[in-house]
Backbone bond lengths (Angstrom), bond angles and torsions (degrees), N, CA, C in turn:
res aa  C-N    CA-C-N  psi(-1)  N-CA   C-N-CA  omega(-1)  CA-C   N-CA-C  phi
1 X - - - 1.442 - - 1.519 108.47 -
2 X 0.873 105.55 129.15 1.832 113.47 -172.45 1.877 90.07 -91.38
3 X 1.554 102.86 161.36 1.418 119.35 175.63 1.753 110.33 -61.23
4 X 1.087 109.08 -42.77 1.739 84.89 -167.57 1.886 101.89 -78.96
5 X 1.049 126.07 -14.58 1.475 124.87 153.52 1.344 115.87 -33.46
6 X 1.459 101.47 -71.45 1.656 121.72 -175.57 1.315 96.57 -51.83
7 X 1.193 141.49 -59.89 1.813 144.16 -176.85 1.279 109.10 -54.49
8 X 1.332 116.94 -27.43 1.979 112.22 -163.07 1.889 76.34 -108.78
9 X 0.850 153.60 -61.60 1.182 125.14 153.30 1.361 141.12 -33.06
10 X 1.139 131.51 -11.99 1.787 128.19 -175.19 1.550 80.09 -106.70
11 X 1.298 139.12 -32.67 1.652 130.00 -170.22 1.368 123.76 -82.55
12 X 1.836 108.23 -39.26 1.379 115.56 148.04 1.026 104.47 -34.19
13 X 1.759 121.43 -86.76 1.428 130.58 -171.19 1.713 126.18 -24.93
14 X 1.867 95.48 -54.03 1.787 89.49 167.42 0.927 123.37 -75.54
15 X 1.719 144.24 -5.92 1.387 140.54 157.27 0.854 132.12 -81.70
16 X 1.297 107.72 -0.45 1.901 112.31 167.25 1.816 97.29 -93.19
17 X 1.332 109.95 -25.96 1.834 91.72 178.69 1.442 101.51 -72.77
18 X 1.263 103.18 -54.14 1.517 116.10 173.53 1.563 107.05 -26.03
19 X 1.200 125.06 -57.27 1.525 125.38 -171.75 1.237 105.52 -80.42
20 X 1.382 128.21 -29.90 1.799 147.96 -171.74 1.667 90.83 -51.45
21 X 1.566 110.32 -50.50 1.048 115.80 -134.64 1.653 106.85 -95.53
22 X 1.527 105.43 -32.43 1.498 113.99 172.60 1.302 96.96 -97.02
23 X 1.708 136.91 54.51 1.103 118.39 155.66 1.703 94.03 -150.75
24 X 1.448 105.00 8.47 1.223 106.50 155.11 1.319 123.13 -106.48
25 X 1.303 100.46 5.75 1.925 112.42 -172.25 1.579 95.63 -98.58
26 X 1.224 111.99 -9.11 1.505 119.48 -146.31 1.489 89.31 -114.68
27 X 1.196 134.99 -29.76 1.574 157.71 -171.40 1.670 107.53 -86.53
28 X 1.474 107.86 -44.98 1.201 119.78 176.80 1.840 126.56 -97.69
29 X 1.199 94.12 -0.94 1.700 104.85 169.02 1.757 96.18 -93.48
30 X 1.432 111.09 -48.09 1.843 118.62 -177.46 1.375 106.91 -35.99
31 X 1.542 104.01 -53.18 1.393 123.91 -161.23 1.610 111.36 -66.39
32 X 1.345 110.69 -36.65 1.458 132.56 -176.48 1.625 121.60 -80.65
33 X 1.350 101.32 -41.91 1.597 111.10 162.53 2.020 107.73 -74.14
34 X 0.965 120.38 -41.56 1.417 119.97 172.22 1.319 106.34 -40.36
35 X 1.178 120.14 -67.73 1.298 159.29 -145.89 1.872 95.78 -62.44
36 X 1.162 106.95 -59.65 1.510 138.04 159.52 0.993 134.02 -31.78
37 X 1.913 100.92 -59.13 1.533 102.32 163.99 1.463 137.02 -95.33
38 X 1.811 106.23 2.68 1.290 136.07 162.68 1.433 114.16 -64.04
39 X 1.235 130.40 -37.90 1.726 160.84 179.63 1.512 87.21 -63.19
40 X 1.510 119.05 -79.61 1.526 137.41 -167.23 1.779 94.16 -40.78
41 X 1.289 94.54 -74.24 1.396 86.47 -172.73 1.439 140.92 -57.34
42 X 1.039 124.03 -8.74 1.634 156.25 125.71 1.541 94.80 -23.68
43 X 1.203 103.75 -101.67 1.410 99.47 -161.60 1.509 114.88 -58.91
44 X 1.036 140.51 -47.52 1.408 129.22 127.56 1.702 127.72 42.54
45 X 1.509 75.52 -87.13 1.837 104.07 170.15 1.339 126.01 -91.55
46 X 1.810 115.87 -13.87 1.263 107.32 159.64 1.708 116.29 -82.89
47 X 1.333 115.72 -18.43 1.527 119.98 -171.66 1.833 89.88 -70.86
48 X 1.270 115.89 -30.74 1.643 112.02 -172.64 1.115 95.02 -57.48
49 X 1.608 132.76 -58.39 1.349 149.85 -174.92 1.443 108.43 -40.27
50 X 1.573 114.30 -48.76 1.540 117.91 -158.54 1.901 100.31 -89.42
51 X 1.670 100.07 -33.00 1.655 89.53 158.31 1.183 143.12 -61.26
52 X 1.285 107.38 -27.02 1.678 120.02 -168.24 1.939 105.62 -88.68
53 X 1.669 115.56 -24.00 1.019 119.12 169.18 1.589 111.12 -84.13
54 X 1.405 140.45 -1.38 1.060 141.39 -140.52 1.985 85.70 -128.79
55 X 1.068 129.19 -50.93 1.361 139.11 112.96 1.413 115.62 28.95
56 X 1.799 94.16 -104.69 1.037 94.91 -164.89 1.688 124.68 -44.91
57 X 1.712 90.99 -42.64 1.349 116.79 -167.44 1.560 105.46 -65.76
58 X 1.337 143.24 -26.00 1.544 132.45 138.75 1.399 108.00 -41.78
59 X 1.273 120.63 -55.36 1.558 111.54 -171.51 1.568 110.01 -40.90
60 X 1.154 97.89 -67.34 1.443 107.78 -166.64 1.566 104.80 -54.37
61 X 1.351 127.44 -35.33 1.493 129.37 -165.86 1.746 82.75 -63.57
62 X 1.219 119.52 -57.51 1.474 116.38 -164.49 1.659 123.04 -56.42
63 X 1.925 111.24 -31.66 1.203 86.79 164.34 1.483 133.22 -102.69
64 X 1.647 96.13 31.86 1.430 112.19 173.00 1.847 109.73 -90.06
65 X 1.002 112.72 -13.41 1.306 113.67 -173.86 1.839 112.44 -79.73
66 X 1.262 113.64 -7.89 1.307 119.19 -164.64 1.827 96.02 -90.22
67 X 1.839 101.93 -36.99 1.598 102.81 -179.89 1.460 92.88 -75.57
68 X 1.316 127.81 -31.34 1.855 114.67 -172.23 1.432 101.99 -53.64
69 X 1.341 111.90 -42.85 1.667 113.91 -162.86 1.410 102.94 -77.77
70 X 1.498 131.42 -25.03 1.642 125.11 163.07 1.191 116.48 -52.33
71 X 1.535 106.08 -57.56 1.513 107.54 -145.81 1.557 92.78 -76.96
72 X 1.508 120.51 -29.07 1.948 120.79 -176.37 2.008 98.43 -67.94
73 X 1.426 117.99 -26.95 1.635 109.11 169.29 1.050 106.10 -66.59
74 X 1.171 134.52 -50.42 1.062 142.61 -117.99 2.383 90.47 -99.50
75 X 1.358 101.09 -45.66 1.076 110.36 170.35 1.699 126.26 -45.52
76 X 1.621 91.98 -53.24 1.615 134.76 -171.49 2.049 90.23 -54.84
77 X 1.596 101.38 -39.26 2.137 114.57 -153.90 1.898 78.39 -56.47
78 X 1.733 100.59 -45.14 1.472 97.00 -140.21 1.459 108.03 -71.01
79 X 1.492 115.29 -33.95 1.344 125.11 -171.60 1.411 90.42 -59.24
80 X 1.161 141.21 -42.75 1.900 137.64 -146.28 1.922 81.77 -85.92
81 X 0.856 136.03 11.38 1.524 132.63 -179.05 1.825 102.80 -77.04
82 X 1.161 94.52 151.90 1.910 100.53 -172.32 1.518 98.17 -55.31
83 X 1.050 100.56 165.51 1.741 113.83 178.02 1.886 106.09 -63.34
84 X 1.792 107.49 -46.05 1.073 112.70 -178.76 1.571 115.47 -39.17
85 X 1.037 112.10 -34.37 1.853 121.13 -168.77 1.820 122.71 -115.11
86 X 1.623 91.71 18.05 1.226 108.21 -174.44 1.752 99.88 -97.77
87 X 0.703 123.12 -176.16 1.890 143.01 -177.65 1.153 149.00 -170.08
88 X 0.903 129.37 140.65 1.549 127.54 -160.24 1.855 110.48 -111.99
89 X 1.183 122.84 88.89 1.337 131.63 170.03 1.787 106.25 -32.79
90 X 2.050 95.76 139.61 1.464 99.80 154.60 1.169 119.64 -74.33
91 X 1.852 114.36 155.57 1.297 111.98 174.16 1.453 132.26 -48.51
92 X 1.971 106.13 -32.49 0.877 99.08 177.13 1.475 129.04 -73.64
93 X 1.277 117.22 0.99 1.315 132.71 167.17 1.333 108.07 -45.09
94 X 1.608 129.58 -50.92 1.470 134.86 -134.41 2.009 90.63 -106.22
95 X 1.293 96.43 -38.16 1.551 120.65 167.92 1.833 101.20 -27.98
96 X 1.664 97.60 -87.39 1.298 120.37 -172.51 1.360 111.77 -51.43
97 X 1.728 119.49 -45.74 1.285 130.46 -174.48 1.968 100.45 -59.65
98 X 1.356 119.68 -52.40 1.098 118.56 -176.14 1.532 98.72 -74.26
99 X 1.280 148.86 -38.12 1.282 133.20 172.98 1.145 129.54 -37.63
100 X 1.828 100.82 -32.24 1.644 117.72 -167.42 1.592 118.32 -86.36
101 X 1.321 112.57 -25.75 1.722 154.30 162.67 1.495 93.65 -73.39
102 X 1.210 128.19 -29.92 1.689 105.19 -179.67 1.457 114.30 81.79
103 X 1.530 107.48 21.84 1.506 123.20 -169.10 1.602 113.31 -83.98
104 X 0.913 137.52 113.41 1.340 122.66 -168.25 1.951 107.55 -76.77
105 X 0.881 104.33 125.70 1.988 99.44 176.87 1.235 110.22 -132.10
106 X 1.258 117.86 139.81 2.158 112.27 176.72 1.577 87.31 -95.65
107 X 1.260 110.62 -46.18 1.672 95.42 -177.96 1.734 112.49 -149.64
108 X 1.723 99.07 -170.50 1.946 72.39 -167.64 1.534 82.47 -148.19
109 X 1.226 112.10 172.60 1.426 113.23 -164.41 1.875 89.35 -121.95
110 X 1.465 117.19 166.17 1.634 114.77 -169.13 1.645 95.88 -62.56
111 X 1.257 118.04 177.09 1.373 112.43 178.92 1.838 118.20 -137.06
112 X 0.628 127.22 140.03 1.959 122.75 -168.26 1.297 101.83 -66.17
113 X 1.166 125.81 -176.20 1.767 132.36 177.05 1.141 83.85 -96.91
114 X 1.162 135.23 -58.25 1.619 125.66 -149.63 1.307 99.58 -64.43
115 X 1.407 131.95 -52.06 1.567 125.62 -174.60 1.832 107.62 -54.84
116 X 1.243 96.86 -59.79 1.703 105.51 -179.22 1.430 99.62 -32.41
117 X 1.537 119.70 -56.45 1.433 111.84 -171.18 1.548 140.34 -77.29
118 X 1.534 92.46 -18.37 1.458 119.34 166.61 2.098 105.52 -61.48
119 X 1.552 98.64 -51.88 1.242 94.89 -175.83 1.777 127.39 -77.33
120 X 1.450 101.86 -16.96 1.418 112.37 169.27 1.856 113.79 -74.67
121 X 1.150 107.51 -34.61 1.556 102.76 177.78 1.334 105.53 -94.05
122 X 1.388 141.18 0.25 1.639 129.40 148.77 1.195 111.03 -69.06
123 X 1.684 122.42 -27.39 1.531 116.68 -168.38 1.815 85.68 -89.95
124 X 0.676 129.90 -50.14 1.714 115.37 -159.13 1.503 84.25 -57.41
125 X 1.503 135.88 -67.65 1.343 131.60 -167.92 1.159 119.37 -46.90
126 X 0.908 114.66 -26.60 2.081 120.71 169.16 1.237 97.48 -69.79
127 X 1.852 133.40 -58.89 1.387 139.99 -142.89 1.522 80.25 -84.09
128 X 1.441 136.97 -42.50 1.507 101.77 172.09 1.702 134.90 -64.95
129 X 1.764 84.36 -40.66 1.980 88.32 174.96 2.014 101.88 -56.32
130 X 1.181 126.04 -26.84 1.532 101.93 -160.21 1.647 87.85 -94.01
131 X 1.615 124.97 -30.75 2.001 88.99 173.26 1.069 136.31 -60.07
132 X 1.935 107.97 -32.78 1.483 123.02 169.42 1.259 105.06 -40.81
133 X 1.478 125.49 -66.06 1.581 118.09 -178.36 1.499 121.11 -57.11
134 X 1.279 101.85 -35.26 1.686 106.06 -178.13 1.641 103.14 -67.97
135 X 1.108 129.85 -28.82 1.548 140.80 168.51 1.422 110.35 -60.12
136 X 1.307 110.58 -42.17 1.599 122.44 -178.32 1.185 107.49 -64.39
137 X 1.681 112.14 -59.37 1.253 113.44 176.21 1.696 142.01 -33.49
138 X 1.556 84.60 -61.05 1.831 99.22 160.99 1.533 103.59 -77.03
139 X 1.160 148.64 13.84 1.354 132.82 149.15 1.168 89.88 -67.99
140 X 1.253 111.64 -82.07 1.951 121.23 -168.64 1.820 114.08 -10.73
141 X 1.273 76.71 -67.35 1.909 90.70 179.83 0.901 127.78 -42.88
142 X 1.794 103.41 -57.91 1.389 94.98 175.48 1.487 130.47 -75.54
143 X 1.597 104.63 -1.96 1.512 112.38 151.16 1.509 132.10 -44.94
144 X 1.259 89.26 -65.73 1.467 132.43 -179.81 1.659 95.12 -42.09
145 X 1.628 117.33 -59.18 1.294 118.65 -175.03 1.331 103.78 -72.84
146 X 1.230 144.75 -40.38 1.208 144.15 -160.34 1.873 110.64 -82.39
147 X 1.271 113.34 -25.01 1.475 107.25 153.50 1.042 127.41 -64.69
148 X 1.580 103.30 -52.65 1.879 108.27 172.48 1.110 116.44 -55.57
149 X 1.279 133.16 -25.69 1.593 125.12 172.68 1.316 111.20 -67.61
150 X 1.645 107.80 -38.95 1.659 115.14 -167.34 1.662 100.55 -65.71
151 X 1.222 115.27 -29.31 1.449 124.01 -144.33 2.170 98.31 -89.81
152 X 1.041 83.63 -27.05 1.917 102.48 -176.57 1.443 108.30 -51.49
């Protein structure tokens, strides 16, 4: 083998790594952007998921608002009741009631019916808005889990 052989051979040789090498960079960016927009589309289609549960869960808040507006008349009927049949709660009433609320109190002063009742039908109306969500929640999840299984 004469020298300029050996040279047009060692240059062949480095342009095939040379090409080896930007066509594995080129193989491995493909692979990485794929990879990328496979991810995207995932979340994509789980955000569809997390809208349509997010959704519902307004729905439902909305046809809860029609019983909020009963049970607050309905509260409102009792307070308009004669004085004769009206009442005045013990303190420790407001005590226990805030104990149960997680309310901190050193002490409590007697309390009216009408307030007592005003404040018992905001707490049930909260204790419904937070299961609806807590319902939502484990919808979500078990969304959430049920893609990841699909996705495995």
């Amino acid at each position: 083998m004469t020298q300029i052989t050996i040279i047009v051979l060692c240059i062949v040789l480095a342009a095939s790594h040379v090409g080896a090498y930007f066509m594995g960079r080129d193989a491995t960016a493909t692979a990485q952007r794929d990879q990328a927009l496979a991810y995207a589309g995932e979340i994509v289609r789980r955000q569809g998921t997390v809208d349509a549960l997010a959704a519902d869960l307004e729905a439902e808040r909305q046809k809860r608002i029609p019983k909020n507006r009963t049970i607050t008349r309905e509260v409102v009927r009792y307070v308009e009741l004669p004085a004769a049949r009206r009442c005045t709660l013990d303190p420790a009433w407001r005590l226990l009631h805030d104990a149960a609320a997680r309310l901190a109190a050193a002490d409590a002063a007697p309390v009216a019916d009408a307030a007592a009742l005003d404040t018992v039908a905001a707490n049930y109306e909260q204790c419904r808005d937070t299961h609806a969500q807590l319902v939502g929640w484990q919808q979500w999840w078990r969304a959430v889990q049920t893609s990841a299984r699909a996705g495995e």
